[in-house]
BANUMAR-140229 format. One record per residue (C-alpha): chain; x, y, z; residue in three letters. Coordinates in Angstrom, 1 decimal, always signed. Each point is the difference from the previous one (the first is absolute). Last residue first. Layout:
+------+--------+--------+--------+-------+
| pase |      x |      y |      z | torse |
+------+--------+--------+--------+-------+
|    A |      X |      Y |      Z |   ALA |
...
+------+--------+--------+--------+-------+
This chain:
+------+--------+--------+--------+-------+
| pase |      x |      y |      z | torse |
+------+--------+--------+--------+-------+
|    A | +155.6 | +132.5 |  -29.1 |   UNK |
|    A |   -1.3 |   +3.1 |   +2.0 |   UNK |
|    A |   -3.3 |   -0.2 |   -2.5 |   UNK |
|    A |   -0.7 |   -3.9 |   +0.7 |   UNK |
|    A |   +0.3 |   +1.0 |   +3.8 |   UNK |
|    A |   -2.7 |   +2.5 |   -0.2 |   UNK |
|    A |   -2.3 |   -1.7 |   -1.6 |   UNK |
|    A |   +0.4 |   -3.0 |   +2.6 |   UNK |
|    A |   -0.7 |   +2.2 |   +2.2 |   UNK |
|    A |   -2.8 |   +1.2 |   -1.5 |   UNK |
|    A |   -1.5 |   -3.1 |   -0.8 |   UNK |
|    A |   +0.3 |   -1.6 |   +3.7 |   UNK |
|    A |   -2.0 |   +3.2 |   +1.1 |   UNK |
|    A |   +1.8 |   +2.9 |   +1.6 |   UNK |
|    A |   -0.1 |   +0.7 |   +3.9 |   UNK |
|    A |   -1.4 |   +3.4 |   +1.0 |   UNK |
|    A |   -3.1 |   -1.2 |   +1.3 |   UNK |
|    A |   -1.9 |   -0.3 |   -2.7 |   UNK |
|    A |   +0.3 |   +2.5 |   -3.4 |   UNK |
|    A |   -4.2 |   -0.3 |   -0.1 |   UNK |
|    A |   +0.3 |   +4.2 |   -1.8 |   UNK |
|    A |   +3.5 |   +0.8 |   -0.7 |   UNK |
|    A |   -0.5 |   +0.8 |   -3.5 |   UNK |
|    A |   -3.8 |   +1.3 |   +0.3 |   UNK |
|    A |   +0.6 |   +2.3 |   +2.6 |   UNK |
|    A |   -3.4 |   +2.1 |   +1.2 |   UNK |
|    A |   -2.3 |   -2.0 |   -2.2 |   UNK |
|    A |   +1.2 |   -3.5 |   +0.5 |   UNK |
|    A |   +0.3 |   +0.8 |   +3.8 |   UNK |
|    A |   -3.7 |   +1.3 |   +0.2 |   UNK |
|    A |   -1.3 |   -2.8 |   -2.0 |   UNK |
|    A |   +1.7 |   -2.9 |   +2.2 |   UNK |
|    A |   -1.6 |   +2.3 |   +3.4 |   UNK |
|    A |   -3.4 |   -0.1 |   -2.0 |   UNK |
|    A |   +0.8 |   -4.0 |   +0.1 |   UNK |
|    A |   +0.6 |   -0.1 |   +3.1 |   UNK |
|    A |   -2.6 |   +2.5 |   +1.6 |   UNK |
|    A |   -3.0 |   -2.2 |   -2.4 |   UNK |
|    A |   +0.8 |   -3.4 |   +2.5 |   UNK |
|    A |   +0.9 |   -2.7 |   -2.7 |   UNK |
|    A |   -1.5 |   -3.8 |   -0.7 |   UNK |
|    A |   +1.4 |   +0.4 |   -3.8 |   UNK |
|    A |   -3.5 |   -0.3 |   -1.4 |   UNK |
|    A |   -1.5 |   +2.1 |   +3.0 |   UNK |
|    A |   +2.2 |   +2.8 |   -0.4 |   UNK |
|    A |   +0.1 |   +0.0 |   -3.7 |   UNK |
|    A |   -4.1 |   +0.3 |   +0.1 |   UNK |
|    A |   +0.1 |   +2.7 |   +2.6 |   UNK |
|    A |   +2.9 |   +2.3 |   -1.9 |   UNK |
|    A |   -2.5 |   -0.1 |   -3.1 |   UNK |
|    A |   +1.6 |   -1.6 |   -3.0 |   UNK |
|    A |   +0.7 |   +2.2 |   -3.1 |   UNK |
|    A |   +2.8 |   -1.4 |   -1.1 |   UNK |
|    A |   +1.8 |   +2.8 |   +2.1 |   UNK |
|    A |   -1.2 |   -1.7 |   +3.1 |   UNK |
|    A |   +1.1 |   -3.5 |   -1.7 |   UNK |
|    A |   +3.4 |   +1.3 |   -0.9 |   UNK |
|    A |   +0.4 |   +1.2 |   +3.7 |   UNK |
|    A |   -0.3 |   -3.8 |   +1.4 |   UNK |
|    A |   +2.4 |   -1.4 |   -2.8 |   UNK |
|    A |   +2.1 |   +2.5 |   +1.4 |   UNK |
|    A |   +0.0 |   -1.0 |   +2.8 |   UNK |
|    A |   +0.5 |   -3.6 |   -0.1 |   UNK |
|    A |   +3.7 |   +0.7 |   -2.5 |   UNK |
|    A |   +1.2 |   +1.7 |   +2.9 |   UNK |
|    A |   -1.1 |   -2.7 |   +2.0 |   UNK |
|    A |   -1.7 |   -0.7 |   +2.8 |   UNK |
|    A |   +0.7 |   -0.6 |   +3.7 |   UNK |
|    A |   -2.9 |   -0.4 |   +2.4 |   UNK |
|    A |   +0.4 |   +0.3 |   +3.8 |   UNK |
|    A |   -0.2 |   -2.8 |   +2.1 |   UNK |
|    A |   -3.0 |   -0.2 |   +2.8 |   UNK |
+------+--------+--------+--------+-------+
């Protein structure tokens, strides 16, 4: 079995719905979730909210492209 990948912009949306008010169960089983990721997602995002979901130390298509429009 694969492992998942999601998205930055994924969990986030998942965290917005916890503070929403939805119960860490219902998210879970909307989004097909185990509970340990997505209280590992809410741990990170507390602890380190700016480099919280960086990836794998590669930037994104948009940031490097970012970052070569501000070297020009």
């Amino acid at each position: 079995m694969q492992r998942k990948n999601f998205s930055k912009d994924f969990k986030l949306q998942v965290l917005q719905e916890l503070e929403a008010g939805k119960t860490l169960g219902q998210v879970c089983q909307e989004h097909e979730l185990k509970q340990s990721l997505v209280c590992r997602w809410r741990r990170e995002q507390e602890q380190s909210p700016q480099y919280a979901f960086g990836g794998r130390g590669n930037p994104s298509k948009e940031d490097t492209k970012t970052a070569r429009l501000e070297q020009k």
